[in-house]
C-alpha positions in Angstrom: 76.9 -165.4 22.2 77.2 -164.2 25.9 77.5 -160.2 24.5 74.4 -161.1 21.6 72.3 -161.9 25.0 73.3 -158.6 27.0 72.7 -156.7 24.1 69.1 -158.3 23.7 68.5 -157.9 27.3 69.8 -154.2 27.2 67.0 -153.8 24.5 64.2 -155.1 26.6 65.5 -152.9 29.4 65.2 -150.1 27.5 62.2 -150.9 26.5 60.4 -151.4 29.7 62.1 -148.3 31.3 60.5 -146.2 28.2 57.0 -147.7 29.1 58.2 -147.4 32.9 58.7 -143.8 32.2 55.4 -143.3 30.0 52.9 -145.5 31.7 54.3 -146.1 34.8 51.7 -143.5 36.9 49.3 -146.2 36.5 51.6 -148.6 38.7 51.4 -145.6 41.6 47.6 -146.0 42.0 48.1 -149.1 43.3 51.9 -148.7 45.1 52.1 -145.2 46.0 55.8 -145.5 46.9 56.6 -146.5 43.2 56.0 -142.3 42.7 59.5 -142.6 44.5 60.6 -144.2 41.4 58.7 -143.1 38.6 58.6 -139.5 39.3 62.5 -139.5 38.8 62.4 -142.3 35.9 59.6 -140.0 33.9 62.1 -137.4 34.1 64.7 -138.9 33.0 63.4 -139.7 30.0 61.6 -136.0 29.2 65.2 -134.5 29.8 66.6 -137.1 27.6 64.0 -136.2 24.7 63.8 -132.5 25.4 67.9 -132.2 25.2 68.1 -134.3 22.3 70.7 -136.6 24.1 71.0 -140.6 23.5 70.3 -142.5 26.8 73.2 -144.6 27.8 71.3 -147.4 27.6 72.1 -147.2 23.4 76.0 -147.2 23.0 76.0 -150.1 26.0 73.8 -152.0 23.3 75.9 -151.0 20.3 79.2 -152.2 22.5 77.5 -155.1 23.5 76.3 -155.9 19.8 80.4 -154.9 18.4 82.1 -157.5 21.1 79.3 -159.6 19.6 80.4 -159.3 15.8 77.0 -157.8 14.8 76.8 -154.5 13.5 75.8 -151.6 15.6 73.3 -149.3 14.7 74.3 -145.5 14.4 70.7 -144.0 15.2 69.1 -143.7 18.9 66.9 -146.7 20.3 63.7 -145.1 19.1 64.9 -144.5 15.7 66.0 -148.0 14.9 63.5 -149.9 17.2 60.2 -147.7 17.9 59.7 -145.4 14.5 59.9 -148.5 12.3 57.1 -150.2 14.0 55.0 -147.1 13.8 55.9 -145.5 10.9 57.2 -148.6 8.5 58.5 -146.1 5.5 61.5 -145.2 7.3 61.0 -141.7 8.9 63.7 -140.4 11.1 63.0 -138.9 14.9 63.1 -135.3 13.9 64.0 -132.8 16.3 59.7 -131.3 16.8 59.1 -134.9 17.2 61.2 -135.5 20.0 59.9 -132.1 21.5 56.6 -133.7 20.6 56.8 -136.7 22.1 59.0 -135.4 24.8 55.2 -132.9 25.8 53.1 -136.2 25.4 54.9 -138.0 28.0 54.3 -134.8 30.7 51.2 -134.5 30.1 50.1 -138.0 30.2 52.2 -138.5 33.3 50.2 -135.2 34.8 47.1 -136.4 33.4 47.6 -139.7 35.6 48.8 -137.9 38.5 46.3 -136.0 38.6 43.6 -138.8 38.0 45.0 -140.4 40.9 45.1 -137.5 43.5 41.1 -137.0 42.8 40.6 -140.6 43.4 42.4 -140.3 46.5 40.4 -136.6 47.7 37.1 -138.9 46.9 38.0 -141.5 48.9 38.7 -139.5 51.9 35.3 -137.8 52.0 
């Protein structure tokens, strides 16, 4: 039972650290010393998607889920949790869309940064 609930809480962290890592600018408009955080967080996660690697936050979930008795899954966090929500047929992350969303998450994190430094010019003249 105790493993079942890491597991499940290793999913919501992961979670929250991908919309952490996507959204997270936002958060720095309000806290500019979160940048100190999400700066390295966002990049994490682009190097993670643009090298194609699993974060470790996956096998910790599958080891969690084994010493559980459930069955691991074999794909990455997005392909068994994120892609079935948005695409319900069963597509697989393919390598452009990794690269695809991998793009997405720099440039909305540069789009945000850069909302948020003209906000701050404006506000100084």
């Amino acid at each position: 039972m105790l493993y079942r609930v890491l597991a499940d809480l290793a999913v919501v962290t992961h979670l929250a650290f991908i919309l952490f890592a996507v959204v997270g600018g936002f958060l720095v408009f309000r806290w500019k010393r979160c940048a100190w955080i999400h700066l390295p967080a966002a990049a994490w996660a682009a190097l993670i998607t643009f090298a194609g690697w699993v974060c470790p936050l996956t096998p910790l979930e599958n080891w969690l889920r084994e010493r559980a008795g459930v069955i691991a899954y074999r794909s990455g966090f997005i392909d068994h949790y994120i892609l079935p929500v948005i695409y319900p047929g069963g597509d697989f992350l393919t390598r452009r869309m990794q690269i695809i969303l991998g793009l997405s998450l720099l440039f909305l994190n540069l789009w945000i940064y850069m909302w948020i430094l003209r906000r701050i010019v404006k506000g100084k003249r």
